[in-house]
py3Dmol code that shows the C-alpha trace and the ligand (Angstrom):
import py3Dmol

protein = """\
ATOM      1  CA  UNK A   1     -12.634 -10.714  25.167  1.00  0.00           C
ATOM      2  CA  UNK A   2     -10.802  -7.609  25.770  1.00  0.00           C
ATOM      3  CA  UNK A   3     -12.964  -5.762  28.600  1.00  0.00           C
ATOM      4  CA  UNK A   4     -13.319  -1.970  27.578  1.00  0.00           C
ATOM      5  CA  UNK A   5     -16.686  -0.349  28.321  1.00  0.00           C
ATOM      6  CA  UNK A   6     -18.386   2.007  25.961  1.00  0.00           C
ATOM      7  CA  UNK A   7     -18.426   5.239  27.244  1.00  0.00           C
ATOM      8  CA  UNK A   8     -20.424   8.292  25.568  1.00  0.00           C
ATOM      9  CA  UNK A   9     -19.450  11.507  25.993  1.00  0.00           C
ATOM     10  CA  UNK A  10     -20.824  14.975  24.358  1.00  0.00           C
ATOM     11  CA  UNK A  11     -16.912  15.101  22.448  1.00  0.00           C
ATOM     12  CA  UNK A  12     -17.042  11.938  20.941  1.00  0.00           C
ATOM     13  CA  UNK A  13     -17.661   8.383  20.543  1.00  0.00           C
ATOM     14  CA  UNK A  14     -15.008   6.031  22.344  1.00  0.00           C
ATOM     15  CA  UNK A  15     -15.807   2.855  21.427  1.00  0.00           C
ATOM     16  CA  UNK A  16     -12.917  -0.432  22.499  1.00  0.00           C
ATOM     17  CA  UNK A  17     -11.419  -0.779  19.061  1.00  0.00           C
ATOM     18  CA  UNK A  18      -9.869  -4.204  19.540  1.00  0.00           C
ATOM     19  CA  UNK A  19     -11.265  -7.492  21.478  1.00  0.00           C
ATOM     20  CA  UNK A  20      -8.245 -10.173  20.918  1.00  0.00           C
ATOM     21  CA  UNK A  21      -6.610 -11.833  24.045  1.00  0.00           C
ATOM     22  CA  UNK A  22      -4.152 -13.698  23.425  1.00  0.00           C
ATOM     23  CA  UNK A  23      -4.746 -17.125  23.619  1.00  0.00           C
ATOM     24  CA  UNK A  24      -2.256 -19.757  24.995  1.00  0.00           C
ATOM     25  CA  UNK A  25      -2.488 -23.392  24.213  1.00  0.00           C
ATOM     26  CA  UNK A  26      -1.146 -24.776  27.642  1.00  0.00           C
ATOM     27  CA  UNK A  27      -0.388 -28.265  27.625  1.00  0.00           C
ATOM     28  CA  UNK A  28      -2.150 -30.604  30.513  1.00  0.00           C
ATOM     29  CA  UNK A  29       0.745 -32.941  31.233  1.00  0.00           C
ATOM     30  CA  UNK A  30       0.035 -33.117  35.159  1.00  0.00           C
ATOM     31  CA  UNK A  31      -0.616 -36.840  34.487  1.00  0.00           C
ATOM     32  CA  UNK A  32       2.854 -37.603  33.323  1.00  0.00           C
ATOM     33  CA  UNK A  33       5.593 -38.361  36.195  1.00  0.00           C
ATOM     34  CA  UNK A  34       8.183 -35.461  36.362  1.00  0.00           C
ATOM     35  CA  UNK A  35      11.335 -36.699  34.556  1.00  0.00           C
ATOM     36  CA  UNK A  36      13.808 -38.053  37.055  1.00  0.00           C
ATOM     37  CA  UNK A  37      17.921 -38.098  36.200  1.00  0.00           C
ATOM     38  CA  UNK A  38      17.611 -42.316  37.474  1.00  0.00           C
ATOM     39  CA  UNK A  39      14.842 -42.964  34.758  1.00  0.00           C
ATOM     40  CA  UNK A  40      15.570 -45.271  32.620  1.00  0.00           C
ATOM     41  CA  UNK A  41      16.563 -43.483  29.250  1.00  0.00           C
ATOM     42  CA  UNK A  42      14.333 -45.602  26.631  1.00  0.00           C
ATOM     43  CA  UNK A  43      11.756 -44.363  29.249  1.00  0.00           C
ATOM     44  CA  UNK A  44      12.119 -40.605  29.711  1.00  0.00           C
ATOM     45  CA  UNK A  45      12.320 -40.912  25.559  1.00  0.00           C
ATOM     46  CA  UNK A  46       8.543 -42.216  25.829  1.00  0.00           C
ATOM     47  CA  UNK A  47       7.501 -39.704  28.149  1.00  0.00           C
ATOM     48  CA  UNK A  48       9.048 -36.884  26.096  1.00  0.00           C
ATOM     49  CA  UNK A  49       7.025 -38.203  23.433  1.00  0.00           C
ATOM     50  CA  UNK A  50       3.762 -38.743  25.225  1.00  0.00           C
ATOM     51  CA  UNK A  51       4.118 -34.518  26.306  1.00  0.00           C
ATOM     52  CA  UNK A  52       4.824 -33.546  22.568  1.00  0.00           C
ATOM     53  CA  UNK A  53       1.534 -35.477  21.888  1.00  0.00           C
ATOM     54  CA  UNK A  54      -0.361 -34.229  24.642  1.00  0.00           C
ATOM     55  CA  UNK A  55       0.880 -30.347  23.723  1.00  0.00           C
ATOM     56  CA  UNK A  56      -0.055 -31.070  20.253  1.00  0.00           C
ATOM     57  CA  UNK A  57      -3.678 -32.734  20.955  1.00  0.00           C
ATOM     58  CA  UNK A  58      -4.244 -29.824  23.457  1.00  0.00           C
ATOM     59  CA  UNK A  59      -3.806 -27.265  20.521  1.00  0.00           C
ATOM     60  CA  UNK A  60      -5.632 -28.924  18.289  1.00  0.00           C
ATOM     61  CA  UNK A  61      -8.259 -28.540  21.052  1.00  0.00           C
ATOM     62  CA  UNK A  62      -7.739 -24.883  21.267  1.00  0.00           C
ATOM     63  CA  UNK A  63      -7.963 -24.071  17.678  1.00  0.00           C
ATOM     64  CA  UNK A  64     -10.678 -26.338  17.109  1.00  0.00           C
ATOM     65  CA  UNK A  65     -12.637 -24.508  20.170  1.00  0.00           C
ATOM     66  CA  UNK A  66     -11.472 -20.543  18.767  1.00  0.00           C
ATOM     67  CA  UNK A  67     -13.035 -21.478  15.449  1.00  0.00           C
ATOM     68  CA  UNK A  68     -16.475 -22.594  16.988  1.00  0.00           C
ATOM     69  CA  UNK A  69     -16.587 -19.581  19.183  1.00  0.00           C
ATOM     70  CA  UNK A  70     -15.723 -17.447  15.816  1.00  0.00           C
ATOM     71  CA  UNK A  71     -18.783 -18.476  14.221  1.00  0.00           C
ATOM     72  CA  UNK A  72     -21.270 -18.391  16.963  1.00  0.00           C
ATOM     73  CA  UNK A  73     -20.837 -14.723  16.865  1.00  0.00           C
ATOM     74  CA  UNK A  74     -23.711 -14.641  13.748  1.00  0.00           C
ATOM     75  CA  UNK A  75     -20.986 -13.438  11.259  1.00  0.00           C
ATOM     76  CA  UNK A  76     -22.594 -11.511   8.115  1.00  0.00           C
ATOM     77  CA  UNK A  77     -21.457 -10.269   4.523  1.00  0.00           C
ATOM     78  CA  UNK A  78     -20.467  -7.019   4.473  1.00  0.00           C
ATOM     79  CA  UNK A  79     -23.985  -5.009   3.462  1.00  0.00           C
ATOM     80  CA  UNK A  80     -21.755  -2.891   1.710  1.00  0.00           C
ATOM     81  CA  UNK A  81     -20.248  -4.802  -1.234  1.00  0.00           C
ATOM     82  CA  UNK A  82     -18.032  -1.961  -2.184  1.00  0.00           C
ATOM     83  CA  UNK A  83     -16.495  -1.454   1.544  1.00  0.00           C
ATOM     84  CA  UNK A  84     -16.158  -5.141   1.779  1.00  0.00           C
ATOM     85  CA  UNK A  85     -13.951  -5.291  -1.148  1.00  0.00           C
ATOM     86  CA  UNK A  86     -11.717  -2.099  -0.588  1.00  0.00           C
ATOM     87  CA  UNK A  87     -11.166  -3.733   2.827  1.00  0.00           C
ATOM     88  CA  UNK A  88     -10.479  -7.234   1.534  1.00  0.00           C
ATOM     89  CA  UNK A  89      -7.517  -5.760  -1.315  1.00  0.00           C
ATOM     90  CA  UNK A  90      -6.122  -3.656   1.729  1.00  0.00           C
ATOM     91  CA  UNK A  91      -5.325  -6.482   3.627  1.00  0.00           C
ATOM     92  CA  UNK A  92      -3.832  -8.705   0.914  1.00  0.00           C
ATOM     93  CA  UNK A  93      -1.889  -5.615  -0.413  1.00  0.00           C
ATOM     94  CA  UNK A  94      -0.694  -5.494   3.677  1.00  0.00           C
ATOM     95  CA  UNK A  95      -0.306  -8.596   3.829  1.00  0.00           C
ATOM     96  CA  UNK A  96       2.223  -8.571   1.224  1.00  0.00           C
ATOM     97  CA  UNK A  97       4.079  -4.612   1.804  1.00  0.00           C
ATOM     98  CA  UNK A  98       4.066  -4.973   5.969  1.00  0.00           C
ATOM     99  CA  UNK A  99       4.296  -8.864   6.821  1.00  0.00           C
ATOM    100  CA  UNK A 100       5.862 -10.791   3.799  1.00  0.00           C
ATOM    101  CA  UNK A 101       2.882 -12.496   3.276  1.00  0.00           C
ATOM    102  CA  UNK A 102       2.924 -14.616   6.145  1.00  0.00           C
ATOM    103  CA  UNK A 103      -1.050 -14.205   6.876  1.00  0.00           C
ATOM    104  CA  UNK A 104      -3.480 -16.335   4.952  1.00  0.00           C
ATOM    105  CA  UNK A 105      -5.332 -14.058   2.160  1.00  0.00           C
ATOM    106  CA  UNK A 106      -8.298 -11.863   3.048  1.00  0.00           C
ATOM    107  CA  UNK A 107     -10.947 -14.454   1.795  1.00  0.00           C
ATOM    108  CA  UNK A 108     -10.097 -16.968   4.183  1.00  0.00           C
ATOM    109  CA  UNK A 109      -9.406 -14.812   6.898  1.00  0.00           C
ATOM    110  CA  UNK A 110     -11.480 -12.003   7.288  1.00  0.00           C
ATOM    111  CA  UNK A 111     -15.089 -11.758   8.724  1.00  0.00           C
ATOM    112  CA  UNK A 112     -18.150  -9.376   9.353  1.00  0.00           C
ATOM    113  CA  UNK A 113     -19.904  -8.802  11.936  1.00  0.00           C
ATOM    114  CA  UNK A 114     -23.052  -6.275  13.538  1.00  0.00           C
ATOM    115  CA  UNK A 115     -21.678  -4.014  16.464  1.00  0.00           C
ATOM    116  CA  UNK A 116     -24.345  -4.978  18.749  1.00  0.00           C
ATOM    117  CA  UNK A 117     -23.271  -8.649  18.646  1.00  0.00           C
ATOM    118  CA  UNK A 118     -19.746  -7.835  19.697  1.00  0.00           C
ATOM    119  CA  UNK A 119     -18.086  -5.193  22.442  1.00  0.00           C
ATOM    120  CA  UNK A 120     -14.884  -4.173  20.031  1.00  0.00           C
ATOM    121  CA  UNK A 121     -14.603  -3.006  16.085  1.00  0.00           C
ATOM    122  CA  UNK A 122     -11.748  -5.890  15.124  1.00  0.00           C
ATOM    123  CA  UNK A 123     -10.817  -9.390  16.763  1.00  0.00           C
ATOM    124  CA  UNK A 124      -8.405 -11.911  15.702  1.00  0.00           C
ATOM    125  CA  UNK A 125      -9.127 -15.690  16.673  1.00  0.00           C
ATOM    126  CA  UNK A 126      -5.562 -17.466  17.017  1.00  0.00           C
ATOM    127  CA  UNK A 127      -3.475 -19.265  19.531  1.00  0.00           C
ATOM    128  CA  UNK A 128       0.593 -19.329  18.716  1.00  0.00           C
ATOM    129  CA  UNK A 129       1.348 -20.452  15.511  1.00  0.00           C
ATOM    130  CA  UNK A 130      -2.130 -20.344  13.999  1.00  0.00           C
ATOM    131  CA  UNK A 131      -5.070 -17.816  13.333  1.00  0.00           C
ATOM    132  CA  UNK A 132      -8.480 -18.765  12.755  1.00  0.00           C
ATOM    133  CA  UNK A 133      -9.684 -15.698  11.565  1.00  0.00           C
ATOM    134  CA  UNK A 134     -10.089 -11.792  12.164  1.00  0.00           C
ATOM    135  CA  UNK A 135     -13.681 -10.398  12.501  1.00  0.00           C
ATOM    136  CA  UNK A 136     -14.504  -6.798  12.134  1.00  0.00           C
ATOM    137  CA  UNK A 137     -17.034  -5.087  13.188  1.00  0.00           C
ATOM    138  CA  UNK A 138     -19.455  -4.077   9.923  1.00  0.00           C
ATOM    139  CA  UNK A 139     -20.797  -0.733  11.485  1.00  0.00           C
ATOM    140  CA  UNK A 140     -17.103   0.884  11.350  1.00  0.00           C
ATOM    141  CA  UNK A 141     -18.298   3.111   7.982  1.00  0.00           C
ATOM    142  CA  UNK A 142     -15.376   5.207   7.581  1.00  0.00           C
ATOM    143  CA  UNK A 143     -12.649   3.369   5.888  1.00  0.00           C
ATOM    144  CA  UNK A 144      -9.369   5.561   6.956  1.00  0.00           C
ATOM    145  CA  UNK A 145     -10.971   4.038  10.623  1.00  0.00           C
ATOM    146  CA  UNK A 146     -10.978   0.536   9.309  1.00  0.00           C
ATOM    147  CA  UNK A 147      -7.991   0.697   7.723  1.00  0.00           C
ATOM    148  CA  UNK A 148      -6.496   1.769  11.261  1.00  0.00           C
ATOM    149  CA  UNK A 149      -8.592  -1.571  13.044  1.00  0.00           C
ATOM    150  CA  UNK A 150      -7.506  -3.636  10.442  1.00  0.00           C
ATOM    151  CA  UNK A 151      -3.871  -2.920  10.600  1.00  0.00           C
ATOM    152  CA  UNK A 152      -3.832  -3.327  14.459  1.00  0.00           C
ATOM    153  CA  UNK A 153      -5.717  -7.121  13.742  1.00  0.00           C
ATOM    154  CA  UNK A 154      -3.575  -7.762  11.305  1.00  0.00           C
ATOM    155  CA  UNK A 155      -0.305  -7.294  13.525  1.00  0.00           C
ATOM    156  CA  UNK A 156      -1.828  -8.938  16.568  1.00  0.00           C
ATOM    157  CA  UNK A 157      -2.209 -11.840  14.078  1.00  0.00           C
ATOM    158  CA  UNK A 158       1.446 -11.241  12.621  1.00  0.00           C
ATOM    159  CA  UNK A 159       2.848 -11.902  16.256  1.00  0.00           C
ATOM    160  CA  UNK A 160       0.554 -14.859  16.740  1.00  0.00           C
ATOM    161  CA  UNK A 161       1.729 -16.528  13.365  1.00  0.00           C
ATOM    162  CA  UNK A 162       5.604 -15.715  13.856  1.00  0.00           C
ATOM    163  CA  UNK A 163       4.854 -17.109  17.649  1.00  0.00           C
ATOM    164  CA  UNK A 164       6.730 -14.109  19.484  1.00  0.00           C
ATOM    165  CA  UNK A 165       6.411 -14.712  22.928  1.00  0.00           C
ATOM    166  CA  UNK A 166       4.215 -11.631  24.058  1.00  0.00           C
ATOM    167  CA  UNK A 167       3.259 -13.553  27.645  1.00  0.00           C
ATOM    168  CA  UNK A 168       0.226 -11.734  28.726  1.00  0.00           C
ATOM    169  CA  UNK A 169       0.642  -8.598  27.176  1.00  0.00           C
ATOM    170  CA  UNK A 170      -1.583  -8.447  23.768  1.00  0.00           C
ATOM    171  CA  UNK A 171      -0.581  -4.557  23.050  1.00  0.00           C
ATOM    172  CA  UNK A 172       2.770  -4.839  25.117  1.00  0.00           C
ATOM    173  CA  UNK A 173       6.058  -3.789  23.931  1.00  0.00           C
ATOM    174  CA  UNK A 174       6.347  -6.405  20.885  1.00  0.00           C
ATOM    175  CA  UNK A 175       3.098  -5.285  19.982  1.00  0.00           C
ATOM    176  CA  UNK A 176       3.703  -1.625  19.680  1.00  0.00           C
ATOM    177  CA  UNK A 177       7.330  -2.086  17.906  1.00  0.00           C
ATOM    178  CA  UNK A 178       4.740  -4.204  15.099  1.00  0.00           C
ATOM    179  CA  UNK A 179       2.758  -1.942  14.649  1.00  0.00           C
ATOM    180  CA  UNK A 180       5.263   1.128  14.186  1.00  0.00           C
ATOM    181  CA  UNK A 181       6.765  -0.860  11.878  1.00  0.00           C
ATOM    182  CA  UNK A 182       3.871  -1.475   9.295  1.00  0.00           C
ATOM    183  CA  UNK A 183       2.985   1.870   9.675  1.00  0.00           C
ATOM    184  CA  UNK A 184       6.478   2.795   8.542  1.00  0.00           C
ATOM    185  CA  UNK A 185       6.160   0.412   5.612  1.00  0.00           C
ATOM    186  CA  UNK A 186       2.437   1.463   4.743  1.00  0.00           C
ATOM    187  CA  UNK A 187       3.818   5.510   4.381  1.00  0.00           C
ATOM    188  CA  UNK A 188       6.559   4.137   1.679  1.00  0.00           C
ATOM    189  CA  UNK A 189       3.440   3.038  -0.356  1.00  0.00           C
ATOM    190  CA  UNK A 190       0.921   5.556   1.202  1.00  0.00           C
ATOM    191  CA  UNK A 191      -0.360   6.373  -2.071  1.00  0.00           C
ATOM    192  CA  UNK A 192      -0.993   2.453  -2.946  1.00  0.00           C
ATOM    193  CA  UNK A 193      -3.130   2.535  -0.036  1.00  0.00           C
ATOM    194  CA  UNK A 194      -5.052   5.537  -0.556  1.00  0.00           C
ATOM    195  CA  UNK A 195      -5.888   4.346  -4.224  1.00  0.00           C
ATOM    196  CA  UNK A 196      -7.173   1.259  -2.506  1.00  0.00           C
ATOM    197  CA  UNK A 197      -9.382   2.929  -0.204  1.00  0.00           C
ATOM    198  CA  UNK A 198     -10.380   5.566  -2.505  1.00  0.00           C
ATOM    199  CA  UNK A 199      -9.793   7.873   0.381  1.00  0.00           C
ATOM    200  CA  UNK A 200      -6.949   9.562   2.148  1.00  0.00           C
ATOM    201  CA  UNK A 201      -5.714   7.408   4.823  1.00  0.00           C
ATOM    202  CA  UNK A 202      -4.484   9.089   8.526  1.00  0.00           C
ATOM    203  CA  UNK A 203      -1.814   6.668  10.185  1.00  0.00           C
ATOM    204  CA  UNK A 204      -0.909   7.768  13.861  1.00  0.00           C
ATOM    205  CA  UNK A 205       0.958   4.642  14.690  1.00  0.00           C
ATOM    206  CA  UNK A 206       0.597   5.788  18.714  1.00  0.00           C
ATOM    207  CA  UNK A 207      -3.560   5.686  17.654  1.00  0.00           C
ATOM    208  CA  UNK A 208      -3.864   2.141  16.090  1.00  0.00           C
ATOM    209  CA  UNK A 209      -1.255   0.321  19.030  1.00  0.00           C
ATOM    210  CA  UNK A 210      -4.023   1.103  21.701  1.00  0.00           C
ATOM    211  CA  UNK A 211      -6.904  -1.021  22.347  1.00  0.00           C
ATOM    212  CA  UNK A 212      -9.607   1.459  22.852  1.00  0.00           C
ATOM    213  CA  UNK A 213      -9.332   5.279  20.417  1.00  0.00           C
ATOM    214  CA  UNK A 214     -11.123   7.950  20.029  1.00  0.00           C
ATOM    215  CA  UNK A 215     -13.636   7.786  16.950  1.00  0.00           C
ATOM    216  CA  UNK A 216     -14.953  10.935  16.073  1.00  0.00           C
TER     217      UNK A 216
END
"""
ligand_1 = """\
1
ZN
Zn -5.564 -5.264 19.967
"""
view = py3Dmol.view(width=600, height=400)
view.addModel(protein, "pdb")
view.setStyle({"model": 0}, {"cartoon": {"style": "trace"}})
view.addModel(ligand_1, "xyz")
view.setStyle({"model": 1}, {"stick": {}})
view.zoomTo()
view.show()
């Protein structure tokens, strides 16, 4: 998890807004032979295939691993039915304005969860190609600041699912160019948005790239 501390201060309440690391699925092939020019070809063909299967079993692996660590965190419904919903018809209506629809819906991706179980207000669960599923934090009760921690989940999930190679760097460059962008496309439809959330939205693209903001 993304290691920000909480820090009080008379001013304000910083609290670490986002806890994804990017996960990569590395593939254990140390058991193969390196591929030599004299091998045979019929053989480096089977070895080729042998590290395709091993890459794909070791993903599997990965997935299977991010999805049991998802639910250990004692994920709730939303006590506030109301909130739960606004937030779930934001993120299809995102889904579908900032990022073509490429993210599964809201019901099958998005998840609750108490502040004191977790370190961060929004996570997403996904190695390259895939994402298991974005929890949020149910004690973020302002829904301008959800709408900011959801957008930031949703890209880091985006750039996951489109398999942009990021390295280490979860709010590097490719990051912060994703999430100007759906900022950009959320103003063209601000007032969508605001109908949605029944409340006027504040976008600071700058605010929502970083990992940890200021809460007031
Ligand atoms: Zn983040």
């Amino acid at each position: 998890m993304f290691n920000v501390n909480r820090v009080r201060n008379c001013t304000g309440l910083y609290l670490c807004s986002c806890g994804t690391k990017v996960t990569r699925h590395e593939a254990t092939t140390d058991e193969l032979p390196d591929l030599r020019p004299d091998t045979p070809p019929e053989e480096q063909l089977r070895q080729q295939r042998r590290r395709v299967r091993l890459r794909q079993h070791c993903r599997q692996r990965k997935i299977d691993e991010l999805r049991a660590t998802m639910h250990k965190l004692h994920l709730v419904q939303h006590p506030d039915v109301t909130f739960g919903q606004k937030v779930n018809l934001a993120y299809d209506r995102l889904n579908a304005v900032c990022f073509d629809s490429r993210l599964s819906p809201a019901s099958e991706m998005l998840h609750w969860v108490h502040a004191e179980q977790v370190n961060y207000d929004g996570c997403t669960f996904g190695v390259h190609g895939v994402v298991v599923g974005i929890v949020l934090s149910a004690d973020v009760t302002s829904l301008s600041d959800m709408f900011g921690v959801l957008l930031h989940e949703m890209v880091h999930a985006d750039i996951e699912v489109r398999q942009v190679p990021v390295g280490s760097l979860s709010h590097g460059r490719h990051f912060k160019d994703g999430v100007k962008h759906a900022v950009a496309k959320v103003m063209q439809h601000l007032n969508d948005f605001e109908q949605i959330a029944g409340t006027e939205l504040s976008l600071d693209a700058h605010r929502i790239a970083k990992a940890t903001f200021r809460r007031e």
